[in-house]
Backbone as CSV, one residue per row, in Angstrom:
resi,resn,N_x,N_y,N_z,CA_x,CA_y,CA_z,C_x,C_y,C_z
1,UNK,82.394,-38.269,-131.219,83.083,-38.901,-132.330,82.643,-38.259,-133.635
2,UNK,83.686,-37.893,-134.614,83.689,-37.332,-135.673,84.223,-38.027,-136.480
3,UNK,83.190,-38.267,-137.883,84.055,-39.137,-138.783,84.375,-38.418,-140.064
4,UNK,85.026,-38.766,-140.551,85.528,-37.725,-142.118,84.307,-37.789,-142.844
5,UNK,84.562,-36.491,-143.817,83.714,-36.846,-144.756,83.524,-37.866,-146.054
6,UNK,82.541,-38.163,-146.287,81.921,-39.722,-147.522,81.209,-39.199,-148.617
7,UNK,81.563,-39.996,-149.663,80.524,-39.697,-150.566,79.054,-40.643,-150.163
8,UNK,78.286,-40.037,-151.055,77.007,-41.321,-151.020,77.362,-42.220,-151.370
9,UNK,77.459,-43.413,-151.379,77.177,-44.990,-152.116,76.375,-45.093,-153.298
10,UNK,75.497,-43.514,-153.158,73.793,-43.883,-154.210,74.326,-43.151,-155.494
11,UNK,75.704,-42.377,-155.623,75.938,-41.503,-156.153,76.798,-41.980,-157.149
12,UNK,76.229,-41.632,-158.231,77.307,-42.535,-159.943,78.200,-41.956,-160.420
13,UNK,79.155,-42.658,-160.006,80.645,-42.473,-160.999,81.235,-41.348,-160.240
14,UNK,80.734,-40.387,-159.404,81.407,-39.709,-158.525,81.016,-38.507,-158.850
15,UNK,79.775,-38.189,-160.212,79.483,-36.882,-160.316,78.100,-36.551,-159.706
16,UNK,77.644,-35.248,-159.310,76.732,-34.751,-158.763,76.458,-35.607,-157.436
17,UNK,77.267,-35.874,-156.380,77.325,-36.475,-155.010,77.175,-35.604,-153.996
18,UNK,76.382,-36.472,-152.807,76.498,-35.834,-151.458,77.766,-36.435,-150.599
19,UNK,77.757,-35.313,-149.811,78.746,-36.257,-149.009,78.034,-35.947,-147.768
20,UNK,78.830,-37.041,-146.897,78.456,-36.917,-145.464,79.175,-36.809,-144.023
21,UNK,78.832,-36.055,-143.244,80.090,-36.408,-141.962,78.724,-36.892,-141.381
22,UNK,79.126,-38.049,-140.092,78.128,-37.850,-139.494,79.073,-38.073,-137.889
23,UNK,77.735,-37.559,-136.954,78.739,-37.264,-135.735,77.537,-38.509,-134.492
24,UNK,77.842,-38.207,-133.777,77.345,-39.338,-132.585,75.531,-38.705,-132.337
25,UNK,75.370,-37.029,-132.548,74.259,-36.258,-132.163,73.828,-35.982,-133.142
26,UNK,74.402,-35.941,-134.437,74.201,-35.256,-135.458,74.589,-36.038,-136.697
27,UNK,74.426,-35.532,-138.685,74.786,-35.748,-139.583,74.812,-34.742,-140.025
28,UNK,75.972,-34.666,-140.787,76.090,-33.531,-141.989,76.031,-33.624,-143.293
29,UNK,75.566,-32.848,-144.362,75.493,-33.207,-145.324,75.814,-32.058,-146.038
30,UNK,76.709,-32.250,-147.656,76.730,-30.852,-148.752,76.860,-31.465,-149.943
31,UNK,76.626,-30.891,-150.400,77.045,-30.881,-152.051,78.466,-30.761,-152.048
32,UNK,78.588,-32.412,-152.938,80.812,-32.501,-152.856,81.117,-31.721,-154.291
33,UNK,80.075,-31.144,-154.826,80.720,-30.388,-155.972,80.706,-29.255,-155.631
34,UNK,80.350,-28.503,-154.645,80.197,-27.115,-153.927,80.172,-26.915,-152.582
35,UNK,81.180,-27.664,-151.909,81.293,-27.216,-150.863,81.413,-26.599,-149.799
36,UNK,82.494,-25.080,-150.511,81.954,-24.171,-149.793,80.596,-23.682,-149.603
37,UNK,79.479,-23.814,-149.838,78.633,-23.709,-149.910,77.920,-23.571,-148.568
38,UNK,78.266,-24.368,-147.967,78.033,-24.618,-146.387,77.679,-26.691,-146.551
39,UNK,76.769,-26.840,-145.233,76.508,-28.066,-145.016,74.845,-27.879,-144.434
40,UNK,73.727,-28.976,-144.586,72.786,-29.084,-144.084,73.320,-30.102,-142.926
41,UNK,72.574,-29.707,-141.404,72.665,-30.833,-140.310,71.344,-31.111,-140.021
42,UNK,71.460,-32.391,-139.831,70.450,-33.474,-139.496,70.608,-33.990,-137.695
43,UNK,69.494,-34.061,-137.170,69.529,-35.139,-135.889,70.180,-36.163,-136.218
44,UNK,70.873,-36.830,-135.415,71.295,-38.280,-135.327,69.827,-39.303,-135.514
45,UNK,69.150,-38.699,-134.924,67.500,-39.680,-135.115,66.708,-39.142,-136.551
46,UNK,66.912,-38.180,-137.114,66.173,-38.318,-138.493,67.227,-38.672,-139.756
47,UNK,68.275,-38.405,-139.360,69.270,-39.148,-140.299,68.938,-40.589,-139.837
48,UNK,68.843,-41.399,-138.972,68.547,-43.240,-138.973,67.526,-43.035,-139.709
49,UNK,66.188,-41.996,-139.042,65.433,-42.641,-139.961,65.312,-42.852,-141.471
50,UNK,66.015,-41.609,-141.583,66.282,-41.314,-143.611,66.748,-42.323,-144.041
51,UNK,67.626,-42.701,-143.421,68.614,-44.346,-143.772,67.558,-45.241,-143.620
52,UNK,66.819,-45.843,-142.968,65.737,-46.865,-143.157,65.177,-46.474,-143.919
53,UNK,64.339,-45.659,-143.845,63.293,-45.546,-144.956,64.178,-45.582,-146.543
54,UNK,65.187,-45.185,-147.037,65.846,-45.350,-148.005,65.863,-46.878,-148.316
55,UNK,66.896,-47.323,-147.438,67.125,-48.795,-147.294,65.464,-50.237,-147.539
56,UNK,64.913,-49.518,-146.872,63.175,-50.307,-147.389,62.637,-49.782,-148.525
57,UNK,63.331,-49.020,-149.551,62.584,-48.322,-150.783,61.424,-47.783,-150.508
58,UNK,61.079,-46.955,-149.244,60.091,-46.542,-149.166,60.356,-44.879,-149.854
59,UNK,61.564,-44.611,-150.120,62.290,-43.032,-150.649,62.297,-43.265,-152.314
């Protein structure tokens, strides 16, 4: 399963944002102001964890 790409939620007013695909094994991530750029991928398990630890303000 593949989902479209998102902006962040954390990201104001829509400038300087990440976006994200994320997939069932994996997450993707780029810069939505430079996209061609490429994408960084993440595990499906260190992307949860990035998301918790965010989510508990421990980031």
């Amino acid at each position: 399963m593949t989902t479209d790409w998102h902006k962040s939620s954390y990201s104001a007013n829509g400038a300087n944002c990440v976006e994200v695909r994320e997939h069932v094994r994996w997450a993707d991530v780029r810069d939505s102001q430079n996209p061609e750029h490429g994408q960084i991928t993440f595990p499906a398990s260190e992307w949860s964890a990035f998301l918790q630890d965010l989510r508990a303000g421990k980031l």
